[in-house]
Legacy VTK file of the C-alpha trace (Angstrom):
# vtk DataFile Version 3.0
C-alpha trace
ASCII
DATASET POLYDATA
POINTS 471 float
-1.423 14.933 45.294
-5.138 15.652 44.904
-7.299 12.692 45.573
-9.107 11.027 42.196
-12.689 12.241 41.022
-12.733 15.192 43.138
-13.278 18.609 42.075
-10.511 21.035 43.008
-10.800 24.802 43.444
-7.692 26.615 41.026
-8.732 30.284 41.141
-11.597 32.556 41.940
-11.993 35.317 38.605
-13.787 38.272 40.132
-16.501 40.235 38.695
-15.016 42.627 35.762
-12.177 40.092 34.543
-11.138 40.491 30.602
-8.742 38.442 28.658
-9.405 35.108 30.492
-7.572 32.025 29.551
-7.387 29.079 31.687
-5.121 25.971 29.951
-3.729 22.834 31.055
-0.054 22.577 31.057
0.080 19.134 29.729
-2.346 16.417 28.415
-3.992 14.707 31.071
-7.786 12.795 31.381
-8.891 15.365 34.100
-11.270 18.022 32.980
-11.483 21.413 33.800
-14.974 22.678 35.640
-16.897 26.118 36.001
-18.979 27.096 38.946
-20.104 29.885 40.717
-19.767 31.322 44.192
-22.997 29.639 45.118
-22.513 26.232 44.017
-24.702 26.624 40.650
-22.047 24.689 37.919
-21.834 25.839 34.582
-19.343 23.540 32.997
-19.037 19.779 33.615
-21.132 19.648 36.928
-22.026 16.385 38.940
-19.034 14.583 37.549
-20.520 14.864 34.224
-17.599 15.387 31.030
-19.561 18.638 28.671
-18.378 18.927 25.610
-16.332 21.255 23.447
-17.905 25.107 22.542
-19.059 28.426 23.916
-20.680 28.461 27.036
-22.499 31.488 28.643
-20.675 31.709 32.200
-20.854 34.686 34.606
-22.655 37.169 32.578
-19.781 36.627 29.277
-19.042 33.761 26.802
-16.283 31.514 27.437
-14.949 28.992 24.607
-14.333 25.651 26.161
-11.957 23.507 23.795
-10.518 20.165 23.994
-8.630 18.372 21.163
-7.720 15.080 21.701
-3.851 15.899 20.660
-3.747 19.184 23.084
-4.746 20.314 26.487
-7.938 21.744 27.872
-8.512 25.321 27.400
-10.882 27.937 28.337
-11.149 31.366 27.115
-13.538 34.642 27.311
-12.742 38.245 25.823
-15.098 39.499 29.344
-15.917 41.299 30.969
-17.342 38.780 33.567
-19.656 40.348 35.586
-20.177 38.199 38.573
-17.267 35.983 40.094
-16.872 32.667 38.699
-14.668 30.062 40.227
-12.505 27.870 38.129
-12.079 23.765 39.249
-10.124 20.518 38.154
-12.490 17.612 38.237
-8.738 15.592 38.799
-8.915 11.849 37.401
-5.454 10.228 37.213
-2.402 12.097 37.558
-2.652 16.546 37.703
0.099 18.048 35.156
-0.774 21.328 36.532
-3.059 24.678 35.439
-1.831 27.682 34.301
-4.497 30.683 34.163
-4.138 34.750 33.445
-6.446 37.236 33.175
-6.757 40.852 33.928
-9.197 43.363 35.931
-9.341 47.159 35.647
-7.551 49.349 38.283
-9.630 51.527 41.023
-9.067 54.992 40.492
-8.782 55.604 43.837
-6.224 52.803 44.580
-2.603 54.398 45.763
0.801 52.603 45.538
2.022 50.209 47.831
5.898 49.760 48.558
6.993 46.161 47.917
7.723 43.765 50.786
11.048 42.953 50.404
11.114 39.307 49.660
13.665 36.481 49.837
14.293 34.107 46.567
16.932 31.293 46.538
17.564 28.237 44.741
17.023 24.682 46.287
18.306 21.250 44.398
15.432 18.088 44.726
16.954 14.860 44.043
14.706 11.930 43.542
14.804 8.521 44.766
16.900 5.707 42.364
14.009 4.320 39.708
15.650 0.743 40.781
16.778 -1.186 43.540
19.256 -3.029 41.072
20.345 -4.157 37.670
20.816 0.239 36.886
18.200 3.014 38.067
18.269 6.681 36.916
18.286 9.815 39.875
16.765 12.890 38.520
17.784 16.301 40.176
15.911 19.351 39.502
16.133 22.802 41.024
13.733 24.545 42.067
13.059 28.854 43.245
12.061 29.126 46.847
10.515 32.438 48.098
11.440 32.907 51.944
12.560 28.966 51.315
9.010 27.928 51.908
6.835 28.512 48.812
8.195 27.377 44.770
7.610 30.309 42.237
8.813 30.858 38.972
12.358 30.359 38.297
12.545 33.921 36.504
12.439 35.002 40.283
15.846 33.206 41.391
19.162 33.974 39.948
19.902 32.171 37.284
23.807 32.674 37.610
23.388 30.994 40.815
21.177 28.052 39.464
22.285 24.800 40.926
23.310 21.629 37.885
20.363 19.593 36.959
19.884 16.267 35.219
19.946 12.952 35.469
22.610 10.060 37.072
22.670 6.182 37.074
22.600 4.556 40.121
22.358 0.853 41.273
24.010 -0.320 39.050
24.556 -3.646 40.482
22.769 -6.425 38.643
19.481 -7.877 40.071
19.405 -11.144 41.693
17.766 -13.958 39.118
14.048 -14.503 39.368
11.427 -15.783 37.127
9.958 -14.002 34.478
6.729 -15.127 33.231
5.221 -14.196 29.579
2.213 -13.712 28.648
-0.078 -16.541 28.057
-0.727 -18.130 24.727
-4.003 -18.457 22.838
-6.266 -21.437 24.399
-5.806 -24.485 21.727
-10.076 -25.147 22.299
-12.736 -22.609 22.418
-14.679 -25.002 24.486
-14.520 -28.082 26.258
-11.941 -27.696 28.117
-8.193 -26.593 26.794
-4.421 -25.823 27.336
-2.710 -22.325 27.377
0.885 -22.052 28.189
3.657 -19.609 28.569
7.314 -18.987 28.765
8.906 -19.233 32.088
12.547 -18.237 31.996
14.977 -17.465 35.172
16.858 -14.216 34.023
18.788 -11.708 35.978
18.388 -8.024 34.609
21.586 -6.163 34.003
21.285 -3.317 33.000
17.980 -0.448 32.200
17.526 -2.078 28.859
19.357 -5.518 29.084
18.465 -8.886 30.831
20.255 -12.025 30.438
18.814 -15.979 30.727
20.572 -17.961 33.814
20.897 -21.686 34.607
16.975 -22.555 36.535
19.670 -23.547 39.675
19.533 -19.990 39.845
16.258 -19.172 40.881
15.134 -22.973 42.876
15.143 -20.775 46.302
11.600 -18.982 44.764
8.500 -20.543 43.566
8.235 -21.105 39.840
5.370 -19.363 37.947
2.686 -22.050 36.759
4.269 -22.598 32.403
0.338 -24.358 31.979
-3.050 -24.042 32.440
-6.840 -24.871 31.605
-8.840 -22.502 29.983
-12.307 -22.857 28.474
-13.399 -25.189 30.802
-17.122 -24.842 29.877
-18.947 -27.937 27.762
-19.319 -26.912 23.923
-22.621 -26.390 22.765
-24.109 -29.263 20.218
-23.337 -29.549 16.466
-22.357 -31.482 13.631
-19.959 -34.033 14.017
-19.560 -35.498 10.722
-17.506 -39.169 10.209
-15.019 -40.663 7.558
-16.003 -40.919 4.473
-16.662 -44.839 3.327
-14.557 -46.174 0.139
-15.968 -45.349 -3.138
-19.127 -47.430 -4.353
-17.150 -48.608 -7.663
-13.563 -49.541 -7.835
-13.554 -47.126 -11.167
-16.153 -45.232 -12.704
-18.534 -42.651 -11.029
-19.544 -43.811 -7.834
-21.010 -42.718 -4.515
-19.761 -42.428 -0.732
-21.637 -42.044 2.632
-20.421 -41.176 5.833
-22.167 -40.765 9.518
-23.010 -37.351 10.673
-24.292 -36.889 13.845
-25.721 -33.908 16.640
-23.128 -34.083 18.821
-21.876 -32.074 22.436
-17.943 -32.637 23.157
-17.465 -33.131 27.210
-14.452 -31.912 29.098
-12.481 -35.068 28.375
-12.675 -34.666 25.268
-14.976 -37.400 24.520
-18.637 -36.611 22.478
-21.915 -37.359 23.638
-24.472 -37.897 20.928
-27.457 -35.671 21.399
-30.693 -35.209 19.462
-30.451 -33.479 15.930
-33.107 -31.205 17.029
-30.252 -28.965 18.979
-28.145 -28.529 15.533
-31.376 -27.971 14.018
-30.207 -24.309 13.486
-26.571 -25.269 12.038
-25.710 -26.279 8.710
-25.622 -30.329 8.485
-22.978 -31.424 6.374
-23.609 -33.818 3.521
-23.954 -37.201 4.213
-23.745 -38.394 0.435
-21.187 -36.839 -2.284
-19.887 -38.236 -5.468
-16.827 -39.904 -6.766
-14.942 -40.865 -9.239
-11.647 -42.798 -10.937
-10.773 -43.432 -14.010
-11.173 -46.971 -14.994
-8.355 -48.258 -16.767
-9.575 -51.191 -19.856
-7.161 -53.515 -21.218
-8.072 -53.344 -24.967
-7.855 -56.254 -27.361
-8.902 -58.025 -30.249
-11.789 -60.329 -30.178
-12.702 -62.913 -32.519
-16.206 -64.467 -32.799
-16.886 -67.695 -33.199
-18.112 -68.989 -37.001
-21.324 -67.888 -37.924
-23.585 -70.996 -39.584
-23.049 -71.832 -43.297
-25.081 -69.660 -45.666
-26.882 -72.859 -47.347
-28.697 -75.659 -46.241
-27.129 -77.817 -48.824
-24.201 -77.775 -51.324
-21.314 -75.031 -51.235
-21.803 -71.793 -48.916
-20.193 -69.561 -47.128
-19.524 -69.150 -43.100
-18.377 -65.782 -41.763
-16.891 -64.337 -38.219
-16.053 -61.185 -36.476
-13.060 -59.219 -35.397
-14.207 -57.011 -33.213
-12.427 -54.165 -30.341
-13.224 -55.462 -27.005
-12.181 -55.369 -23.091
-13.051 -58.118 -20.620
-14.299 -57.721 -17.440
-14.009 -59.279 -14.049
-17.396 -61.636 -14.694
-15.493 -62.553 -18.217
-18.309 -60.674 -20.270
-16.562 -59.043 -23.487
-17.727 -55.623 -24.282
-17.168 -54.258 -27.609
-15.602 -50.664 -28.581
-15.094 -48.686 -31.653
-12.113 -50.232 -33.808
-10.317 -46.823 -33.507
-9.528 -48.147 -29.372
-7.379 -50.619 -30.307
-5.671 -48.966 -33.202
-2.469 -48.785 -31.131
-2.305 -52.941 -31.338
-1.567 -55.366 -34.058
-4.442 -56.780 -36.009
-4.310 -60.696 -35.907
-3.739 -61.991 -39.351
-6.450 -64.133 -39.296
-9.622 -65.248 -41.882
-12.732 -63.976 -41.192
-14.705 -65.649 -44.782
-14.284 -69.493 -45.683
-15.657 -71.989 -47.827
-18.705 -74.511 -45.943
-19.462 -77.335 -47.960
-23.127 -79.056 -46.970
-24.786 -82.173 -48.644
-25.650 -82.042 -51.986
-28.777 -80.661 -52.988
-31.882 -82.566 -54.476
-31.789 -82.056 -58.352
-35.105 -82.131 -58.398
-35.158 -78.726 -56.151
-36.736 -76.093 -58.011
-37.538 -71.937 -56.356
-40.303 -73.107 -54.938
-38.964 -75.341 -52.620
-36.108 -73.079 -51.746
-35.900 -71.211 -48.706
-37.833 -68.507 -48.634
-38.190 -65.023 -45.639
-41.254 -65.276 -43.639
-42.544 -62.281 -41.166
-44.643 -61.791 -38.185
-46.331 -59.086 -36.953
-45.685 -55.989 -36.319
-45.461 -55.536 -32.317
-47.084 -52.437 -30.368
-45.297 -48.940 -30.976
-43.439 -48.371 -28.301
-44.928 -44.391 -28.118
-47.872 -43.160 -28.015
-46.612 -39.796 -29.989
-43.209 -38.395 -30.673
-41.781 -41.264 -33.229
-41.460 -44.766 -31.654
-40.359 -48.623 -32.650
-41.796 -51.582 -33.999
-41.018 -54.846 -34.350
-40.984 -57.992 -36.077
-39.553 -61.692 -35.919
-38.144 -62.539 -39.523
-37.086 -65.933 -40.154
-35.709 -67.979 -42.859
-37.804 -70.829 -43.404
-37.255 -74.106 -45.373
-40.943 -75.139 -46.397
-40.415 -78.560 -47.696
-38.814 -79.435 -44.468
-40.760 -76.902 -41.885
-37.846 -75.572 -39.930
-35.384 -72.635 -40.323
-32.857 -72.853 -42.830
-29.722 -71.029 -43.786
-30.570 -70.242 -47.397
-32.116 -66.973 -47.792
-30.338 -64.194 -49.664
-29.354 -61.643 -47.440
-30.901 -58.712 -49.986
-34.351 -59.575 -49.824
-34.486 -60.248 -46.353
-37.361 -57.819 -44.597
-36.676 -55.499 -42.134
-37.138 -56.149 -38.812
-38.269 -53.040 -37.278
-40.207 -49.762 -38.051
-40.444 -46.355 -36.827
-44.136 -45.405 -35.830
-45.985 -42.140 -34.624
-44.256 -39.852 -36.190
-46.657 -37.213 -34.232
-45.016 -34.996 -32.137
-46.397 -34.918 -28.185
-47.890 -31.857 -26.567
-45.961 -30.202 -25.299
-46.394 -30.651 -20.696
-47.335 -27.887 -18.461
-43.769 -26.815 -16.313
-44.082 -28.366 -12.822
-41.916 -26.168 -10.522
-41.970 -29.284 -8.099
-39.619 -31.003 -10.422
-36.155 -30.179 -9.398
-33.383 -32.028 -8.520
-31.925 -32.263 -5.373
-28.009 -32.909 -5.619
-25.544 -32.052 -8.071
-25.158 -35.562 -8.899
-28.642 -35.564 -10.394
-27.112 -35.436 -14.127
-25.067 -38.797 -14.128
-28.329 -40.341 -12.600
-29.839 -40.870 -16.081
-26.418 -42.588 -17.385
-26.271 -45.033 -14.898
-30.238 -45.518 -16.014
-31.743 -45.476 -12.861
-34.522 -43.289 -12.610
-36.542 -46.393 -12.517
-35.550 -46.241 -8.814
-38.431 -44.670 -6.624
-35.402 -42.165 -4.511
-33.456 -41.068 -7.513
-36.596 -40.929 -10.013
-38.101 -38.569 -7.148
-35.320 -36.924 -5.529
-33.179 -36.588 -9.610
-37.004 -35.781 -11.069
-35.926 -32.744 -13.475
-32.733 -34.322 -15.103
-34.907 -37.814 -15.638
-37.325 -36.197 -17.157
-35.202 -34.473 -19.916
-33.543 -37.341 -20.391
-37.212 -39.277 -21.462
-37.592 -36.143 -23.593
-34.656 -36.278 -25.516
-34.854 -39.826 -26.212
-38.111 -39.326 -27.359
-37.131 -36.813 -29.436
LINES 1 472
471 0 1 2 3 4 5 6 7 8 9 10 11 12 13 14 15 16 17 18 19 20 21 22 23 24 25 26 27 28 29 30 31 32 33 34 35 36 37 38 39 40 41 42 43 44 45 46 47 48 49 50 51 52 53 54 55 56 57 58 59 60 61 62 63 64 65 66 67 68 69 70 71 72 73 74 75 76 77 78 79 80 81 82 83 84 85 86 87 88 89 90 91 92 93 94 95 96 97 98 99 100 101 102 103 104 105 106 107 108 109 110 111 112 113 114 115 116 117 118 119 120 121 122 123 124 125 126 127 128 129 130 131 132 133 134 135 136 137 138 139 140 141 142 143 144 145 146 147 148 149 150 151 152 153 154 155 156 157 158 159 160 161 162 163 164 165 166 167 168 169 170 171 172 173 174 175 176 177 178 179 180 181 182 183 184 185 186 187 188 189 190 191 192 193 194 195 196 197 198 199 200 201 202 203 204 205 206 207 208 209 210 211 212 213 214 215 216 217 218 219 220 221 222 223 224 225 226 227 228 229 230 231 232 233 234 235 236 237 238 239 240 241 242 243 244 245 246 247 248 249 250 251 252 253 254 255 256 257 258 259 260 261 262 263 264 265 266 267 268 269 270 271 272 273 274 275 276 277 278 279 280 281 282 283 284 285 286 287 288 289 290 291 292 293 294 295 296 297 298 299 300 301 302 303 304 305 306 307 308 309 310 311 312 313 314 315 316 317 318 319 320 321 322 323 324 325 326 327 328 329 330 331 332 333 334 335 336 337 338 339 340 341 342 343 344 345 346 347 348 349 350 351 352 353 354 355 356 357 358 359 360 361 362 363 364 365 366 367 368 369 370 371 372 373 374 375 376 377 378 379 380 381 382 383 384 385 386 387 388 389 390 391 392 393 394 395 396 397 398 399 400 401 402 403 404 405 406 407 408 409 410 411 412 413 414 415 416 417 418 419 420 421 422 423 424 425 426 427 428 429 430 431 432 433 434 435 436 437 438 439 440 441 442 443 444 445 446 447 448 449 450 451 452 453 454 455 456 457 458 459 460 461 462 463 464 465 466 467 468 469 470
């Protein structure tokens, strides 16, 4: 067999040579080279692959094609006119050149009587493909001249042509041994991991057909390693990022933290901490992230206590509330819309009664009944945009000099004004108010953007919240 990435002479075309063709008779990864009688290559030279097309070789074009489903061919109409020798640049196994072409016959050239020659047939058997467990023997025949050389069968007699084909042998089955698989994906890129693989004593019994045996079988012959490390090399730093911590609120919207640290995990599996400067190029993961569950409120009815009597003296009236309410854990009441506890029974109870105080002087007259009083009006509480003021308004028994209880209702004063009606100019857009988290909308409903971090970091969803109040 020709030796591996070695060029290897086929034929020498001469001078004058038409109706070349040069082919391979199979696919195979050796190449087919060009030279000529001096050495000078024209087609893959110095172990260099050339590719596919025409080539100008010995004084004619020769097409050089190679498909990647067919063999290697060359071809030229001719006539060549200088010698040109033909190679196989062999790499792997040679499945054999075929080549034709013709040259012109000298007029001067007389007949020769053939050598009588001697052709017979000759049958090859190969070795058995197996020692055991079934093994195929291939016999092929083959057409001897003078029982030395092979030529072409057409040259034997084909009457006379011994049986080929192919016989099992060996049938016997094999004697049990391990078989080892093929290892399995490493459970840890890094740091240090497992890979295994099956390890099964079997006995093959036929070609196609191998059967599992007890392990007793095979204890006389070392058994294949089923484990082993892979990936021993440390992992590089990042982001090792802790358990979450229990909501901030038992219900409601809430917040919860957890540790996240630059970390590089050893062989052992244990972590190291390192500093954040080597994740510096990863993504951290949040540290901070809101949540959330919905509170449930035990809805009831509420009443108030008595409000004081309407008079100072004689008959009046005393009034209380029913109002919607929950209680919480600090036993503070907190009052909802009636519609909340619509699904519960409204105590039957009396909200308006009769309050009898001591009887009046007769001698009272309007002037020395209660009367409203007022104090000032407080500072608006905006500068522009529509704000609030404020007053005290009391109910004030003069002849005594202390409050009293005997003011009509309808002519008391009001309390509280709007003031500066005037809208506000309107701010110049700062781009460096953003927010920063997603969370930055529920910081205005749990009203603190007081706070220096969430007034800063929340800037852009506090600040529309200050305008639409204002508005």
């Amino acid at each position: 067999m020709p030796e591996d990435n070695k060029y290897h002479p086929i034929v020498t075309i001469p001078a004058g040579a038409r109706s070349v063709r040069v082919e391979e008779l199979n696919i195979s990864s050796s190449y087919l080279a060009v030279r000529d009688l001096d050495g000078k290559y024209y087609l893959t030279g110095d172990w260099t692959v050339d590719w596919p097309g025409e080539v100008e070789i010995g004084g004619t074009t020769f097409v050089y094609s190679r498909p990647y489903n067919e063999p290697e061919m060359l071809t030229a109409k001719g006539p060549t006119k200088k010698a040109v020798v033909i190679e196989l640049l062999v790499q792997g196994e040679n499945k054999g050149v075929a080549f034709t072409y013709t040259v012109p016959k000298p007029a001067n050239e007389t007949e020769k009587k053939p050598v009588p020659s001697y052709y017979t047939w000759s049958a090859v058997t190969s070795q058995c493909s197996a020692s055991c467990g079934g093994g195929t023997l291939v016999t092929t025949a083959q057409c001897l001249w003078d029982l030395s050389r092979q030529v072409d069968d057409s040259f034997c007699d084909q009457t006379t042509k011994p049986s080929t084909g192919t016989h099992q042998c060996n049938m016997d089955p094999c004697p049990p041994r391990w078989i080892a698989g093929e290892w399995g994906v490493c459970n840890k890129s890094c740091g240090g991991g497992k890979q295994t693989r099956p390890v099964n004593c079997t006995r093959k019994t036929s070609t196609q057909d191998q059967e599992p045996v007890d392990p007793d079988g095979c204890r006389d012959q070392p058994k294949p390693y089923a484990e082993r490390n892979c990936n021993m090399q440390e992992c590089p730093p990042q982001w090792v990022a802790g358990d979450w911590s229990q909501c901030s609120k038992k219900c409601g919207h809430g917040f919860q933290t957890r540790e996240v640290e630059c970390k590089s995990m050893r062989q052992d599996g244990s972590y190291v901490i390192m500093p954040d400067s080597l994740c510096k190029y990863q993504m951290k993961p949040k540290i901070r992230q809101h949540c959330s569950k919905k509170c449930t409120r035990k809805m009831m009815w509420f009443i108030s206590a008595w409000s004081q009597c309407s008079v100072s003296c004689g008959e009046g009236v005393r009034k209380r509330l029913l109002k919607c309410a929950t209680k919480d854990s600090n036993g503070w009441y907190r009052q909802f819309p009636e519609r909340r506890c619509s699904h519960l029974k409204r105590p039957p109870v009396q909200l308006e009664e009769k309050c009898v105080k001591p009887k009046c002087p007769k001698n009272r007259t309007m002037e020395t009944m209660p009367k409203w009083y007022t104090g000032k009006w407080s500072t608006c509480s905006k500068e522009c945009g529509g704000g609030l003021q404020q007053r005290l308004v009391h109910c004030i028994d003069a002849s005594r000099g202390s409050r009293a209880n005997g003011c009509p209702d309808k002519s008391k004063p009001p309390t509280s004004r709007q003031c500066n009606l005037d809208p506000c100019p309107e701010e110049e857009d700062d781009s460096s108010c953003q927010d920063a988290f997603r969370w930055c909308h529920l910081v205005p409903q749990h009203n603190v953007c007081d706070h220096s971090f969430y007034g800063q970091k929340c800037c852009k969803s506090c600040r529309k919240h200050t305008q639409e109040q204002a508005s």
